[in-house]
C-alpha positions in Angstrom: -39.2 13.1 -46.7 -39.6 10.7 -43.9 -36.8 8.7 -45.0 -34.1 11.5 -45.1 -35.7 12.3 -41.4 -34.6 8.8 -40.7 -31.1 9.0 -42.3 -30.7 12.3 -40.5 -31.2 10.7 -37.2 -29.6 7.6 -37.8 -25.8 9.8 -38.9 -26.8 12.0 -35.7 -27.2 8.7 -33.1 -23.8 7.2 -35.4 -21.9 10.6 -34.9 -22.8 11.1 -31.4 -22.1 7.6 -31.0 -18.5 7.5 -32.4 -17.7 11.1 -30.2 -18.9 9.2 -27.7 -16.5 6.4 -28.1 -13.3 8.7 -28.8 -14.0 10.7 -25.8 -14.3 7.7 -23.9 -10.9 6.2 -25.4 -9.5 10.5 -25.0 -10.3 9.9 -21.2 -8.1 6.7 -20.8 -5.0 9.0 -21.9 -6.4 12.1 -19.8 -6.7 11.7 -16.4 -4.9 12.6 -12.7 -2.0 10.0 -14.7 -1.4 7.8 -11.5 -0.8 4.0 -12.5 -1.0 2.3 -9.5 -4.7 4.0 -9.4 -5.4 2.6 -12.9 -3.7 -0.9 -11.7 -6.1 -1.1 -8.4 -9.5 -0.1 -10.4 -8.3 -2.4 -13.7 -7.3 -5.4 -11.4 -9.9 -5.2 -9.6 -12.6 -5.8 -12.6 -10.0 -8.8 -13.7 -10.7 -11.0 -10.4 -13.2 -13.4 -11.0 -16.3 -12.9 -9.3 -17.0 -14.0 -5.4 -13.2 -15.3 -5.8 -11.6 -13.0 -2.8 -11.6 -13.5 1.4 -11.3 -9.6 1.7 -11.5 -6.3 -0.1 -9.8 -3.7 1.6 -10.6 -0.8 1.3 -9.3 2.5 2.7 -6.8 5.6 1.2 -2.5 5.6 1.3 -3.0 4.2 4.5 -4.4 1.2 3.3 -2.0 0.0 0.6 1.4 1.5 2.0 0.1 -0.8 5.3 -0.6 -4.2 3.5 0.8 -6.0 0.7 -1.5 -8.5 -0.7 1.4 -10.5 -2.4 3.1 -11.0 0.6 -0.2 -12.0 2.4 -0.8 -14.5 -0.3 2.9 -16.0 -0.1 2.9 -16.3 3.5 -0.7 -17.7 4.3 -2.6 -18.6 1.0 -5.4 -15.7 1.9 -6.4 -13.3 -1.1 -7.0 -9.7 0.1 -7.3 -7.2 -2.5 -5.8 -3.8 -1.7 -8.4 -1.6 -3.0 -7.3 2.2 -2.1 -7.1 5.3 -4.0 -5.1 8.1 -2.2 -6.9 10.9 -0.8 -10.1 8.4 -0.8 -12.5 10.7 1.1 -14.7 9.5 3.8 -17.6 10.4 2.1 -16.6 8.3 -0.9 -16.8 4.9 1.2 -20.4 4.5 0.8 -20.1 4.2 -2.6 -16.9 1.8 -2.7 -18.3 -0.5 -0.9 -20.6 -0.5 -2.9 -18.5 -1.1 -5.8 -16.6 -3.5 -3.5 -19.8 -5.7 -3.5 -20.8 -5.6 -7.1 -18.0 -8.4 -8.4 -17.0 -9.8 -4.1 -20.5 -9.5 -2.1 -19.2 -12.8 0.1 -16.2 -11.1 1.2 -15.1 -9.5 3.8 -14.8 -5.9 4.0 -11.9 -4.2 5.5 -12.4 -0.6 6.1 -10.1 1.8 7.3 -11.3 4.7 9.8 -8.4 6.8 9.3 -9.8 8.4 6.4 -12.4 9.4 9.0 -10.0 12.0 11.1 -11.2 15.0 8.5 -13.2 15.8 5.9 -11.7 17.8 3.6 -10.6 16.9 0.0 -9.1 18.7 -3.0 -10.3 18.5 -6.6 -6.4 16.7 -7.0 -8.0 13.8 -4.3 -11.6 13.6 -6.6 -9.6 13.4 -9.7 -7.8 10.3 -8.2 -11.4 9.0 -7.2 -13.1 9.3 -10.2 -10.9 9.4 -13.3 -10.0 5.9 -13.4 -13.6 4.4 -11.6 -15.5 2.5 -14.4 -18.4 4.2 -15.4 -21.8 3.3 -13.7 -24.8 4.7 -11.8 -22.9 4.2 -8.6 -20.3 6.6 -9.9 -22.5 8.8 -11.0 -23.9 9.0 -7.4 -20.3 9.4 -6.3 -19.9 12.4 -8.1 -22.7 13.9 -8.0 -22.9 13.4 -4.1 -18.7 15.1 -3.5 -19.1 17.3 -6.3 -22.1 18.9 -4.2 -20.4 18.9 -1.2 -17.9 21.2 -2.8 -20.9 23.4 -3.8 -19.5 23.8 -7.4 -20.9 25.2 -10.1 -22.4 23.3 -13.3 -19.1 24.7 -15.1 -16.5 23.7 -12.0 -18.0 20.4 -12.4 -17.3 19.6 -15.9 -13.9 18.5 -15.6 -14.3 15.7 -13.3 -16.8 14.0 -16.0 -14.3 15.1 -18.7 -11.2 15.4 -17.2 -9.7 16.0 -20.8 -10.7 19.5 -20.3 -8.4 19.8 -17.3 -5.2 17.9 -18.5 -5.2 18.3 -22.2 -2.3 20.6 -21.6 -0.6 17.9 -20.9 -0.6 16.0 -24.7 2.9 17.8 -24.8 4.6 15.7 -21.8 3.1 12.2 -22.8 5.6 9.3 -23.5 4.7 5.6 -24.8 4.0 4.6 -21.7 0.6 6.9 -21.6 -0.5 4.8 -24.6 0.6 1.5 -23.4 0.5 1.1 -19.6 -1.8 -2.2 -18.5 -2.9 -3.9 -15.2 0.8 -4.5 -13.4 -0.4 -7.8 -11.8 0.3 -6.3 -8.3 -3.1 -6.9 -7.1 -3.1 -3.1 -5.8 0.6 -3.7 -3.6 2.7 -0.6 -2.7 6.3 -0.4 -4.7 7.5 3.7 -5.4 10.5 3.9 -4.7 10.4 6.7 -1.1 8.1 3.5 0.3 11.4 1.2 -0.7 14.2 3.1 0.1 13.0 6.1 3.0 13.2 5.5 6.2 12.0 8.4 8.9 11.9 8.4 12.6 8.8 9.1 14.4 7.6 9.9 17.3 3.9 8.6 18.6 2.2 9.9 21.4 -0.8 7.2 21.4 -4.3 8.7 23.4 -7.4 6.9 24.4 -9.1 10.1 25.3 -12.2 10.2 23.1 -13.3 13.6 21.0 -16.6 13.9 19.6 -16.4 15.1 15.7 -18.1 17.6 13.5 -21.5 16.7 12.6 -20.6 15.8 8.9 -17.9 13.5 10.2 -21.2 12.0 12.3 -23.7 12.0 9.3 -21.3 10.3 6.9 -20.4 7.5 9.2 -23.8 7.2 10.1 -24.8 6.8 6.5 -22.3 4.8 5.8 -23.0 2.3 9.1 -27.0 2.2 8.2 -26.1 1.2 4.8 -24.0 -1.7 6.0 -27.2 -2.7 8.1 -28.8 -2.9 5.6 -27.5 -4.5 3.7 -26.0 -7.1 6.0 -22.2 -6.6 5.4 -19.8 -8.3 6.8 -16.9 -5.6 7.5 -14.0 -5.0 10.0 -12.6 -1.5 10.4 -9.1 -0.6 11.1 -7.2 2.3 12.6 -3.9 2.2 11.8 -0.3 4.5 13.6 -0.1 7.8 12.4 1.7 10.8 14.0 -1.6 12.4 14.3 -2.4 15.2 17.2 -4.6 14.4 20.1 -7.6 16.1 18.4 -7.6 13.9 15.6 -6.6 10.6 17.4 -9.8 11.7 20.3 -12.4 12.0 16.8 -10.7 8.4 15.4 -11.5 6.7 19.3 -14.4 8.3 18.8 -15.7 7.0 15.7 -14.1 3.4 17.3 -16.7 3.4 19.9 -19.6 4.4 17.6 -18.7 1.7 15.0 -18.6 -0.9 18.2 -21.7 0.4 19.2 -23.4 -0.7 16.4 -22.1 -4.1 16.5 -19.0 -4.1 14.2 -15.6 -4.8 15.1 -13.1 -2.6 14.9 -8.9 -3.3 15.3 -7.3 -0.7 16.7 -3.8 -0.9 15.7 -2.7 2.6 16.6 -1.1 1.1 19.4 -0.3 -2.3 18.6 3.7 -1.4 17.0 5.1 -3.4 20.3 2.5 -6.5 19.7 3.6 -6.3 15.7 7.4 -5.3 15.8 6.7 -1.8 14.1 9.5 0.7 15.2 9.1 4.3 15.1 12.5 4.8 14.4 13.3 3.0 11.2 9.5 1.4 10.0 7.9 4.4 8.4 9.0 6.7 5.3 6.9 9.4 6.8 4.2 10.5 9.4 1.6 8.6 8.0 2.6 5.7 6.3 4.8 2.5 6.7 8.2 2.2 4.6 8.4 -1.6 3.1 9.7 -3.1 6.3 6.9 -1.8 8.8 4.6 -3.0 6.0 5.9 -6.9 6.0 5.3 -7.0 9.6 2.0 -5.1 9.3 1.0 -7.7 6.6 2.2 -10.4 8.7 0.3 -9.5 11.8 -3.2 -8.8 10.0 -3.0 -11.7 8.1 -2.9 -13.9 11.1 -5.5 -11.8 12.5 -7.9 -12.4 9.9 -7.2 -16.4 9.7 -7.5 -16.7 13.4 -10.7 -14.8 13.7 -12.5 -14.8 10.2 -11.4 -18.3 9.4 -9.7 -18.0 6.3 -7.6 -20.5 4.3 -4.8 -21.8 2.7 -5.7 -21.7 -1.1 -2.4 -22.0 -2.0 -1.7 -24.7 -5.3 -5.2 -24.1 -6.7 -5.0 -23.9 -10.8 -7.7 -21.0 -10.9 -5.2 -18.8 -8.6 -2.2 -18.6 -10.5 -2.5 -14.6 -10.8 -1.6 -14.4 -7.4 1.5 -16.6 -7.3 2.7 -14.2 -10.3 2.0 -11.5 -8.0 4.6 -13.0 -5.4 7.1 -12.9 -8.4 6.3 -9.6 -9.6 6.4 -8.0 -6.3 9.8 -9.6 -5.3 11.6 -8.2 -8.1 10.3 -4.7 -6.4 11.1 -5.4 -2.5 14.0 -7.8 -2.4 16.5 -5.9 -3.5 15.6 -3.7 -0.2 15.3 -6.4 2.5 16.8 -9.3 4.1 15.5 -12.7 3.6 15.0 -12.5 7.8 12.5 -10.0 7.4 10.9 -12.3 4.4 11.1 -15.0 6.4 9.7 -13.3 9.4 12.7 -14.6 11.4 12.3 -13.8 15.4 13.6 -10.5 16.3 14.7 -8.8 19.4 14.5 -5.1 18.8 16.6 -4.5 21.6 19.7 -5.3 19.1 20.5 -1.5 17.2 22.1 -1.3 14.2 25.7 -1.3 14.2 27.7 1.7 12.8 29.4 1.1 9.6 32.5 1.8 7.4 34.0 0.4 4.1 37.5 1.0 2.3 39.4 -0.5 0.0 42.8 -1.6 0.9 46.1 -2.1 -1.5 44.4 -4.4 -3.4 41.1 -3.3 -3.8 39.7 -5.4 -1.5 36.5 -3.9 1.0 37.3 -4.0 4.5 34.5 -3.9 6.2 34.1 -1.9 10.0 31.3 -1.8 12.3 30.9 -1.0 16.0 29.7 -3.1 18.8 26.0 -4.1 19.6 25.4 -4.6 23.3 23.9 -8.3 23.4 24.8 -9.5 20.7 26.1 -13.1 20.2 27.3 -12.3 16.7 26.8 -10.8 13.3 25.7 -11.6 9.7 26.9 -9.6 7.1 24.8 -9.0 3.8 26.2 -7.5 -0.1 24.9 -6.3 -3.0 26.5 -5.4 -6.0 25.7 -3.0 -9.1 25.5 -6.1 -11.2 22.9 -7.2 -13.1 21.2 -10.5 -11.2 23.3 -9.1 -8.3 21.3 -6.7 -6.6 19.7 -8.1 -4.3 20.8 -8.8 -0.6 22.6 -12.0 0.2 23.9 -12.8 3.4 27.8 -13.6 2.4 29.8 -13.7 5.6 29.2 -14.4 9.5 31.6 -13.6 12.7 31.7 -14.2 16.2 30.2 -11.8 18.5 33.4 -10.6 19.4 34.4 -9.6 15.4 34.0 -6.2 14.0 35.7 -6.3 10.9 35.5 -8.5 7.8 37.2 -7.9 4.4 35.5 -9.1 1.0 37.9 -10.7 -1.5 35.3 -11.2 -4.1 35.7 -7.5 -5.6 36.7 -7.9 -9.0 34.0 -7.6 -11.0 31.8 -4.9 -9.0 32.0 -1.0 -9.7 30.2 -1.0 -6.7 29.5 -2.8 -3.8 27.4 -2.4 -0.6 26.9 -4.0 2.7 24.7 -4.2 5.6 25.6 -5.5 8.9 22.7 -7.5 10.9 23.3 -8.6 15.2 21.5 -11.2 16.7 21.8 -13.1 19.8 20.7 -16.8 20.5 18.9 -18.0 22.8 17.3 -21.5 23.4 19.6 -22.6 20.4 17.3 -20.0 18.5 18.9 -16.7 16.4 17.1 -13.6 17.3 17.8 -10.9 14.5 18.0 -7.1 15.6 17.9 -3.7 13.5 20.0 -2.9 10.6 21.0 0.0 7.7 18.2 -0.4 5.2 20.9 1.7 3.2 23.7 -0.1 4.3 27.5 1.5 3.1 28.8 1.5 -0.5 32.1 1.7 -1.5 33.4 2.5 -5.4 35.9 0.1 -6.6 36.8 1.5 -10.2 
C-alpha cells in the first residue's frame, strides 16, 4: 500500500511537472506579442555578467532616444537600452533591481519621464511582465502593480497566465510566433514610423516647479531609499516632450528632489539647441525622437557619459564582437533613411532649410532634378536611391555650385524608380557645414 502511495505521488509531482513545463513553453507563444520586448528582456540575459558601462533603463522614451549600436560605433561604450513601453514608475524599483542581478558595476541610467503620471493600463503590465523571466523579484513586481490596481484574485490571473487572455489569438499566429529569437539589436529602436515619420513640434520649455500627488512622492521616495541603500550608482534623465506646464512643473519637481538626495540628474528637456534636435523635422511624434533626432541624441549623451563617468573605448576586444554585429544589424535598418553626414556627425548649421523639390523625366527618360534656393548656402549635394536591390540606400551622386538649382541624372536605365534628396551647406574656415533636408526626398517612376 505504501508503495502505490509513492507511485501515486511520484505520476502526480511528474504530471504536475510536465503541465508545468507546457504552460511555461504555451506562455512563450502567448503573450502582449511585441518582439522588440522579447529582444530587450532575451538580450539582456545573453550579455555576459558585469560586461556593460550602463544599463538604461526607462519606457519609449528611452529606446526611441538612444541607440546603443550607434553609441558603440561612434565611441566604443556599451549601454544597454533596457525599456519596455508603458514601463510604469512604480515598476523601476524592481528593474533596477533586475538591472543589478547580471550588471551591479554599471551605471544606471534612469529616465524621470515615466515619473510625469501614474497611471497604467493592463495593455502597459502585459508588456511589463509577459516577457520578464520568472523570479521572486517579478513576483514582487506583480504582486506590488497588480495591487495597486485593486484587482481581484480572478482579474489577476491573466497576467501570471496570459494564455488565458490571448489564446484567442492561436488563429492569427504565423511562423514567426514559433520562431522569433534575440535580434542582436541590443534593445535599438527600428519600426518603421521611427524611420520614416517626421512631425513638427512645438515646445514650450518651463522651469516653474509643481509639487506632485503623493503616490508620485512615495514611489520616488522608495525608489531613491532603495538606491541608498544599496549604494547605486545612477544618473537620471529628462528628456523633450510636448508635455503641458503641469506635467513639465511635477518632472522639475522630481529633478530637484532627486538632486537633493545627492544624485545627478540631466535635464535635457531644453538642451535641443546644445544637441542639434529640431522641433520641426527630429521627432515622429510628441513624445519621441524620429531616427535623426535619435543619432544626435545618441551622440550627445554618449559624450556626456565619457566626459563625466569616464568611460572607454573597448572597441577591437575579441569578447565584444556582439556589439560590432549590432552596428551591422542596425545599419541595414537606418541607412537606407539617412545621410552618411548625419552618420558621420558632420557639422551642421541649422540655419540652412531644406530646399523645395521637383523631379521629371525628360524625352529620354532622364530625371531632371529642381530645387529652390537656400539663403546662405555656398552649394548643394545631391543624394539617390533607387528600388534596386543593394541600391537603397542614400549615396551622395552629384554636387553644384551654390548658384545651381537643377541637375539631370543620366544613369536611369535600370531603375523603376528613383529618389533624391537635396542637402545645402555653406563653408566656412575651409570647413562644409551641412543644413536640413527631405528625409522623404522626391521620387519619380521611370517605367
Amino acid at each position: 500500500m505504501k508503495k502505490n502511495t509513492i507511485k501515486i505521488l511520484v505520476k502526480c509531482i511528474a504530471f504536475f511537472a510536465v503541465l508545468f513545463v507546457c504552460i511555461a513553453i504555451l506562455q512563450h507563444f502567448f503573450g502582449i506579442r511585441d518582439y522588440s520586448i522579447y529582444s530587450r528582456e532575451q538580450g539582456f540575459l545573453q550579455e555576459e555578467e558585469n560586461s556593460l558601462d550602463a544599463v538604461y533603463i526607462g519606457a519609449s522614451h528611452e529606446f526611441s532616444f538612444f541607440q546603443p549600436p550607434l553609441a558603440w560605433k561612434d565611441h566604443g561604450i556599451t549601454v544597454f537600452s533596457y525599456g519596455i513601453p508603458s514601463m510604469p514608475a512604480q515598476s523601476y524599483v524592481y528593474r533596477v533591481k533586475e538591472a543589478l542581478k547580471r550588471q551591479p558595476d554599471s551605471l544606471l541610467i534612469l529616465n524621470l519621464n515615466s515619473f510625469k503620471s501614474m497611471g497604467f493600463n493592463d495593455k502597459a503590465l502585459h508588456r511589463n511582465l509577459d516577457y520578464m523571466p520568472w523570479s521572486v523579484n517579478k513576483l514582487e513586481m506583480m504582486q506590488d502593480l497588480l495591487s495597486r490596481k485593486n484587482y481581484s484574485i480572478e482579474n489577476r490571473l491573466e497576467f501570471y497566465l496570459p494564455l488565458l487572455r490571448f489564446h484567442s489569438g492561436w488563429s492569427e499566429m504565423t511562423s514567426k510566433d514559433f520562431t522569433h529569437t534575440y535580434n542582436g539589436l541590443k534593445g535599438a529602436y527600428y519600426y518603421k514610423y521611427f524611420l520614416q515619420t517626421s512631425s513638427p513640434q512645438t515646445f514650450d520649455v518651463t522651469e516653474e516647479s509643481t509639487q506632485p500627488d503623493e503616490e508620485t512622492l512615495q514611489v520616488m521616495g522608495e525608489l531613491l531609499d532603495y538606491l541608498d541603500r544599496e549604494k547605486v550608482r545612477v544618473l537620471f534623465v529628462t528628456v523633450p516632450q510636448v508635455l503641458d506646464k503641469e506635467s513639465q512643473g511635477r518632472l522639475n519637481y522630481l529633478e530637484e528632489m532627486v538632486r537633493d538626495r545627492g544624485y545627478e540628474c540631466l535635464d535635457m528637456m531644453g538642451l535641443g539647441d546644445t544637441y542639434g534636435v529640431q522641433e520641426a523635422v527630429d521627432f515622429h511624434d510628441s513624445n519621441h525622437l524620429n531616427i535623426h533626432g535619435s543619432i544626435k541624441f545618441t551622440e550627445y549623451l554618449s559624450d556626456y557619459l565619457i566626459e563625466n563617468y569616464g568611460f572607454t573605448d573597448k572597441r577591437g576586444r575579441d569578447s565584444l564582437e556582439s556589439w560590432d554585429t549590432s552596428v551591422t544589424l542596425y545599419g541595414d535598418y537606418i541607412d537606407p533613411w539617412t545621410l552618411d553626414i548625419e552618420r558621420d556627425h558632420a557639422p551642421r548649421d541649422y540655419d540652412l532649410q531644406a530646399p523645395e523639390m521637383t523631379v521629371r523625366a525628360d524625352e529620354e527618360q532622364h530625371a531632371v532634378l529642381s530645387w529652390t534656393e537656400t539663403p546662405g548656402a555656398d552649394g548643394y549635394r545631391i543624394y539617390r536611391k533607387t528600388n534596386i536591390e543593394g541600391d537603397t540606400f542614400w549615396k551622395q551622386t552629384a554636387e553644384t555650385s551654390g548658384e545651381t538649382f537643377t541637375w539631370t541624372d543620366t544613369h536611369t536605365e535600370e531603375a523603376a524608380r528613383l529618389y533624391y534628396t537635396v542637402l545645402p551647406f555653406r563653408t566656412e574656415n575651409g570647413e562644409d557645414l551641412f543644413g536640413n533636408f527631405s528625409f522623404a526626398g522626391v521620387d519619380l517612376r521611370i517605367s
